[in-house]
C-alpha positions in Angstrom: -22.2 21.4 5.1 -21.9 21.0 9.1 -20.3 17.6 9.8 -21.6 15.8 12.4 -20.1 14.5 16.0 -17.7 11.4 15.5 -15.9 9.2 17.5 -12.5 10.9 16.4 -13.5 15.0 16.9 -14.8 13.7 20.3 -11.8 12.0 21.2 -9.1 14.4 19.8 -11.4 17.7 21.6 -12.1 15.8 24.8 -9.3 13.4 26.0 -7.5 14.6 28.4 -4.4 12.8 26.5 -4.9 14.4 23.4 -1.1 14.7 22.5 -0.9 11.0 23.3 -2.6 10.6 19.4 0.9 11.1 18.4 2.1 8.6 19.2 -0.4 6.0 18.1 0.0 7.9 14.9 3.6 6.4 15.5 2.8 3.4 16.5 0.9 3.2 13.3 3.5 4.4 10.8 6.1 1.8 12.0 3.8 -1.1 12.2 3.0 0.1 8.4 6.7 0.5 7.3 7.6 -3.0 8.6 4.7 -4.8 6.8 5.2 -2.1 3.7 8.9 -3.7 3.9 7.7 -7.2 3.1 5.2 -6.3 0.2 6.9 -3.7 -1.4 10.8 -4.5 -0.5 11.0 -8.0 -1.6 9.7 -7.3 -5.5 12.2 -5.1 -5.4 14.6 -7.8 -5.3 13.1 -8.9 -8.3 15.9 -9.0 -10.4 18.1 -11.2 -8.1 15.3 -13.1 -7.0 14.9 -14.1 -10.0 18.2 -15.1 -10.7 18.6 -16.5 -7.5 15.7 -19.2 -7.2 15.9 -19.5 -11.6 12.5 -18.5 -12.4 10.6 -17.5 -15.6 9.0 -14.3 -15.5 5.8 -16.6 -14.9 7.1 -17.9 -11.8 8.2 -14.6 -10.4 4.7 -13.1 -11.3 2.6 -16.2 -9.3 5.3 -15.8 -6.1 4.8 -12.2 -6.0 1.4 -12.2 -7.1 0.7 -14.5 -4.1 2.4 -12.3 -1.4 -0.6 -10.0 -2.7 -3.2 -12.2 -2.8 -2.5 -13.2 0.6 -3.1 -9.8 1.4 -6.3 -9.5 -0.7 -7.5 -12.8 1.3 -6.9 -11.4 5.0 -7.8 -7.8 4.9 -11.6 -7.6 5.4 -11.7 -10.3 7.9 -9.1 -8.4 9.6 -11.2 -5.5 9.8 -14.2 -7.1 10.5 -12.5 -8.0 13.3 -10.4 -4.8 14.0 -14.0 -3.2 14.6 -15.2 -5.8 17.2 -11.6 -6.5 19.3 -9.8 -3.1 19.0 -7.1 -2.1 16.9 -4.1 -3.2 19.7 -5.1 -7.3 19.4 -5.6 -7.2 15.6 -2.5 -5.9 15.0 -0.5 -7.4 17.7 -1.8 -10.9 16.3 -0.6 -9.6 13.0 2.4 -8.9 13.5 3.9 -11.3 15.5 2.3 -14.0 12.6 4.3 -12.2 9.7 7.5 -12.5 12.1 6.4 -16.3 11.7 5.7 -16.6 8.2 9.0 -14.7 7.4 11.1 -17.1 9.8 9.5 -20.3 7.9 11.0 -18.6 5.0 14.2 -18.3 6.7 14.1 -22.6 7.6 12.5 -23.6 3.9 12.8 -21.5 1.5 16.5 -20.1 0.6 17.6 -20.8 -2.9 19.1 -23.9 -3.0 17.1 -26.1 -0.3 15.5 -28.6 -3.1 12.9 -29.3 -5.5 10.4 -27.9 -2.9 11.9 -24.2 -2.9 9.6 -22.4 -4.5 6.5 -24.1 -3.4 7.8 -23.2 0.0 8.6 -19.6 -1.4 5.3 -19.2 -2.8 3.5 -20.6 0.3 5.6 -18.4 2.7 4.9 -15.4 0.7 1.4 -15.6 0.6 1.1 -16.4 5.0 3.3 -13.4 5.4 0.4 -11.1 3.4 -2.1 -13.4 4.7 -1.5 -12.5 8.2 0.2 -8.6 7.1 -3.2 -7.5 6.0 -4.3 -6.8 9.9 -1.6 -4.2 9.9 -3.6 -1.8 7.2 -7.1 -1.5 9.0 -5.7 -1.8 12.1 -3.7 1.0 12.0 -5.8 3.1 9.9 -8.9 2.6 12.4 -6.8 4.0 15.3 -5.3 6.9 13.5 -9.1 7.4 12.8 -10.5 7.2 16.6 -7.5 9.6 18.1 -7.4 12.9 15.8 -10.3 15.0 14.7 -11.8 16.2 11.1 -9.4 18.8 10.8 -6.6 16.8 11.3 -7.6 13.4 9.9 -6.4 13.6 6.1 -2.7 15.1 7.2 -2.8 12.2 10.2 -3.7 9.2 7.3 -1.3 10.7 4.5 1.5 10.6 7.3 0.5 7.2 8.1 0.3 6.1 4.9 3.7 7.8 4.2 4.9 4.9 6.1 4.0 2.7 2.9 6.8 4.7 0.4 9.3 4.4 3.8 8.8 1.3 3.8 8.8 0.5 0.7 11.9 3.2 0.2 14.4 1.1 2.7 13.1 -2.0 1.3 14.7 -0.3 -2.2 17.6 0.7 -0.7 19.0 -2.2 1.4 17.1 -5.3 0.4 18.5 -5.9 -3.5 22.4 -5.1 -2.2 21.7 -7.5 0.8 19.9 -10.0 -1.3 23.1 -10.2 -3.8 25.8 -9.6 -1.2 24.2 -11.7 1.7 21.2 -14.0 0.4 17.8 -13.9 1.2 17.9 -15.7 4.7 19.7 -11.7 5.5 16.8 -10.7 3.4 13.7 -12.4 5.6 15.6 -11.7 8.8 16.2 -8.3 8.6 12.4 -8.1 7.8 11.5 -9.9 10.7 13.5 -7.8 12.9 11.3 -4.7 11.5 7.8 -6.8 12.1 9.4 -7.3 15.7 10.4 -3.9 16.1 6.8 -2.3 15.4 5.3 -4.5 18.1 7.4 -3.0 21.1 6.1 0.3 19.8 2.2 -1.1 19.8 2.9 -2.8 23.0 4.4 0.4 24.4 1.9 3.4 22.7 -1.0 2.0 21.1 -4.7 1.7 23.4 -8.0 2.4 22.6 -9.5 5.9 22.6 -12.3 6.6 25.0 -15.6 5.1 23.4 -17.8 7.5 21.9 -21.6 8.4 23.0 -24.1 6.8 21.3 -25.1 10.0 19.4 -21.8 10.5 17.9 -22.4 8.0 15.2 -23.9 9.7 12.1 -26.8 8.1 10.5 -25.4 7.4 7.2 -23.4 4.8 9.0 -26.0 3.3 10.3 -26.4 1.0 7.1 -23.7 -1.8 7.4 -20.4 -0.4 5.1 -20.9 -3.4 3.0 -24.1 -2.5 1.7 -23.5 1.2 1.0 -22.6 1.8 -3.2 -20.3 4.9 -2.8 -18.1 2.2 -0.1 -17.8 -0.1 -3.1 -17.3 2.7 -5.4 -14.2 4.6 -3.4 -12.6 0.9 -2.3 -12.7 -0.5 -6.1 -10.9 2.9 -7.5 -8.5 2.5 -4.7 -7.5 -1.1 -5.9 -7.8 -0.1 -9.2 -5.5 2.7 -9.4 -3.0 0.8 -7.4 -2.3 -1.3 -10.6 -0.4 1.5 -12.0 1.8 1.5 -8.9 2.3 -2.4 -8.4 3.8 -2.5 -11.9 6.1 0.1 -11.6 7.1 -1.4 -8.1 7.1 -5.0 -9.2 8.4 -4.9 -12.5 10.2 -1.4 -13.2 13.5 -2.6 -11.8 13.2 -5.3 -14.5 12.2 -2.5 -17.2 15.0 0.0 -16.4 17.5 -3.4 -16.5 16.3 -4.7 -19.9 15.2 -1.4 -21.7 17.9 1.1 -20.0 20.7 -1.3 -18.9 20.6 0.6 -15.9 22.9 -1.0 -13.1 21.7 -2.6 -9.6 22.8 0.4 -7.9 20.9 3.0 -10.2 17.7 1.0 -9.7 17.5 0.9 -6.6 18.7 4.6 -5.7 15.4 5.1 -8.8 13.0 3.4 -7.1 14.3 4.4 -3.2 13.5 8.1 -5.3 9.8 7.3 -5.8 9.4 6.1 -2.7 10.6 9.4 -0.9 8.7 11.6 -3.5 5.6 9.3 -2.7 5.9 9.8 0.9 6.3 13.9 0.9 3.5 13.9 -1.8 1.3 12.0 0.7 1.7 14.5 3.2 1.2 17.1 1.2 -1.9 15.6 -0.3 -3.0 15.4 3.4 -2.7 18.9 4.4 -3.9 20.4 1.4 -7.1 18.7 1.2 -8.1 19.2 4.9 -7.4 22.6 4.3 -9.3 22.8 1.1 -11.7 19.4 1.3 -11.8 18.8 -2.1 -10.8 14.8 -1.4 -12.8 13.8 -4.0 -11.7 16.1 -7.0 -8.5 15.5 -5.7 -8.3 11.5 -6.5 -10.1 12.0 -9.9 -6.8 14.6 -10.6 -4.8 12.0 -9.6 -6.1 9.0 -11.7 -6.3 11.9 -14.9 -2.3 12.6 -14.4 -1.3 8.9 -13.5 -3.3 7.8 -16.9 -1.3 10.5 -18.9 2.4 9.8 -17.1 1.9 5.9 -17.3 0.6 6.2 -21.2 3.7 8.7 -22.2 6.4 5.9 -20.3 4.3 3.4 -23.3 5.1 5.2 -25.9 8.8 6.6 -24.7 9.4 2.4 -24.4 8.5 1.8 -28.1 11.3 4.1 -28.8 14.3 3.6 -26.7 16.2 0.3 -26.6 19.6 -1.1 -24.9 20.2 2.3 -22.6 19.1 4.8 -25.3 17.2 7.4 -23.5 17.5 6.6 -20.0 17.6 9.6 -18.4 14.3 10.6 -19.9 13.3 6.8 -19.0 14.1 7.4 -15.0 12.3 11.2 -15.3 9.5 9.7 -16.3 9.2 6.4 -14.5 10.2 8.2 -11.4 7.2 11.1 -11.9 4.8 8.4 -12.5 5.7 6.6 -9.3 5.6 9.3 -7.2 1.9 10.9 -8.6 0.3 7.2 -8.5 1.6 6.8 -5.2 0.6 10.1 -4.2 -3.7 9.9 -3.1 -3.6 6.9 -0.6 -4.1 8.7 2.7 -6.5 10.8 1.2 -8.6 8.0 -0.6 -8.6 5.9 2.6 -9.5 9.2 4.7 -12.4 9.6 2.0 -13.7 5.8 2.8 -13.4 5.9 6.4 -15.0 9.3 7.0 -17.8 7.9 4.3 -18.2 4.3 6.2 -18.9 6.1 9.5 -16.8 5.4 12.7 -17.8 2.5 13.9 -17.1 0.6 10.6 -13.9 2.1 9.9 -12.1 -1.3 10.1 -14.3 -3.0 7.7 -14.4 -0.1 5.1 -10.7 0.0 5.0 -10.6 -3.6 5.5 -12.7 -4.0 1.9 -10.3 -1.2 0.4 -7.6 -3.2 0.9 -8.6 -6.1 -0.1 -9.9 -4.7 -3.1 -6.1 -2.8 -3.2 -4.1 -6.3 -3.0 -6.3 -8.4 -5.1 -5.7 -6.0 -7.8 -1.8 -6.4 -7.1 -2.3 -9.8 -7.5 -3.9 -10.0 -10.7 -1.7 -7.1 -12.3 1.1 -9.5 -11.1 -0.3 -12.3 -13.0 -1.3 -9.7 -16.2 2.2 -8.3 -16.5 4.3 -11.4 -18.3 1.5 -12.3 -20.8 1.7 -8.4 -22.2 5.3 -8.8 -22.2 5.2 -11.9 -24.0 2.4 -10.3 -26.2 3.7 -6.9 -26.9 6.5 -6.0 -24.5 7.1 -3.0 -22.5 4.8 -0.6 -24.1 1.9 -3.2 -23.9 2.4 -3.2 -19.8 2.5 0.8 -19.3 -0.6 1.9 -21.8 -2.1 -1.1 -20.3 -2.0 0.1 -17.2 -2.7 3.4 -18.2 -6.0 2.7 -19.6 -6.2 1.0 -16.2 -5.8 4.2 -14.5 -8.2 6.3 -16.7 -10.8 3.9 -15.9 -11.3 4.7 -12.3 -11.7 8.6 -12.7 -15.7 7.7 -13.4 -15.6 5.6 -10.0 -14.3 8.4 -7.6 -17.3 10.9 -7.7 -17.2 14.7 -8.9 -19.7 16.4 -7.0 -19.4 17.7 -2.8 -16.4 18.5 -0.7 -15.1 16.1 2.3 -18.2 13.8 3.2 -21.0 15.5 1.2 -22.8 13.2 -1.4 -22.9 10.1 0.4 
């Protein structure tokens, strides 16, 4: 099936800058990281945070939950907005507003500062995603407008590689610096990230030349919103990220109770999925823009994340107090990587579906669907330990899995079957 003209092969054949779209591509990874370093580094700390601020499981579920939810809240605004001002404002404004949110941390929310901690914990949390969110369509909209269809599943999966790196120092550092320093070190050291990225947007990021009129294709002439296959590819998105914000919220809390696995094992684990995640992602990338099977691709995906999650289940019903743990970290640490592994190419799949001018909305309603689904699995995770334990959480969230292969459809290569 030809594909037709679009704002990003016209841009990446034509403009005279061309190798300039590497370094928005840069620009674009390191504004990621730093905000992936807020949503994915701090549950990390769960285990001290937990100890630190003396919370229940339920307490550390609705503070988490709400740095997600915050997330959920601001993302299709933000990309509303991403498509009318431009990429550089929405993620400029962003950014600079997380620096905020992660300072008011820093003045009202370390453990210790009174009854009003944790409402101050849960409220700074949620601003921080609240304002984040611009970072994901933002980016992802630019990356779009500066490379070509060739080149635009590898140029995604890289960016959204920057998620696992992210995510991977946040595993590293931020549990050590949380114990040995406290979590104002903690919310600093994120805030010098979130401060860091904006030099690099100041400095690289700009608008791609506009795009004739006839580059648009019709199917994106209907508003994103209204399109079923939109809905379709951004609700298996969020879905199959519940798999994921499990393992990333709560499997340093699983390897500690089930495996008695030390601090320093759980985070070099989890800093391991987060690596694997990010080479998977840009494998992912190349493979399908040199195949284009994006779509059979996901569905694979969601199959194997449904089997890995459902085996850690039933390996949980059998091991107790550090029996097993090697086979516990093989497994945990496969699953992380494969349910981690589709996100560049899903969001290529919704961009390239939603048209280029809408690119910011479609992602933007991705995402939100993404985070509100880390928000609720949050919230779901303590009742099913209460319930049934471990095992409840991991076939749960296998089932979870195996219910979005029907959303992602089967037929068609790259765009076709819109």
């Amino acid at each position: 099936m030809e594909q037709p003209a679009t704002l990003a092969t016209i841009t990446a054949a034509t403009h005279p800058g061309r190798r300039h779209r590497w370094k928005v591509l840069a620009a674009g990874v390191a504004a990621n990281a730093a905000f992936s370093a807020v949503f994915s580094g701090i549950p990390v700390t769960s285990v001290v945070l937990r100890s630190d601020y003396h919370l229940s499981n339920g307490q550390l579920g609705l503070a988490l939950g709400l740095l997600s939810l915050g997330v959920a809240l601001g993302e299709l605004p933000w990309g509303v907005l991403t498509d009318r001002l431009g990429d550089r404002k929405v993620l400029l404004a962003g950014l600079l507003g997380t620096s905020a949110a992660l300072w008011l941390l820093m003045l009202r929310a370390l453990p210790g500062h009174g009854a009003a901690t944790y409402v101050w914990l849960c409220a700074g949390l949620m601003l921080a995603g609240l304002l984040g969110g611009s970072v994901n369509g933002a980016s992802g909209r630019a990356v779009m407008g500066w490379f070509g269809e060739g080149e635009r599943g590898l140029a995604m999966s890289i960016r959204q590689t920057a998620v696992p790196l992210g995510g991977g120092v946040g595993a590293l550092l931020l549990p050590t610096l949380a114990a040995r320093a406290g979590f104002g070190a903690v919310y600093g050291a994120l805030m010098v990230g979130c401060l860091a990225s904006v030099g690099l947007i100041l400095l690289w990021l700009r608008e791609p030349p506009p795009a004739p009129a006839s580059a648009t294709p019709a199917s994106a002439a209907a508003p994103a919103l209204r399109r079923l296959l939109v809905w379709r590819l951004a609700l298996g998105i969020g879905l199959l990220c519940a798999p994921q914000v499990a393992l990333i919220s709560f499997g340093g809390i699983f390897l500690h109770e089930v495996g008695q696995a030390s601090l320093v094992l759980i985070s070099a684990l989890l800093t391991l999925v987060q690596i694997g995640a990010a080479v998977a992602r840009i494998a992912s990338g190349r493979w399908t823009d040199r195949r284009g099977q994006r779509r059979g691709y996901l569905r694979l995906c969601a199959w194997l994340s449904a089997l890995l999650f459902a085996l850690l289940g039933v390996l949980s019903m059998f091991f107790r107090d550090g029996a097993g743990i090697g086979l516990l970290s093989l497994v945990l640490v496969t699953a992380g990587v494969v349910v981690s592994a589709w996100h560049g190419v899903a969001y290529t799949e919704l961009a390239v579906v939603a048209g280029s001018a809408q690119v910011g909305t479609a992602l933007g309603l991705g995402n939100s669907c993404v985070f509100l689904v880390f928000f609720l699995t949050a919230q779901a995770i303590p009742p099913l330990l209460q319930w049934q334990g471990w095992p409840a959480v991991w076939i749960g969230t296998a089932l979870v899995a195996l219910a979005v292969v029907p959303l992602f459809p089967a037929a068609g290569k790259g765009t076709q079957g819109r």
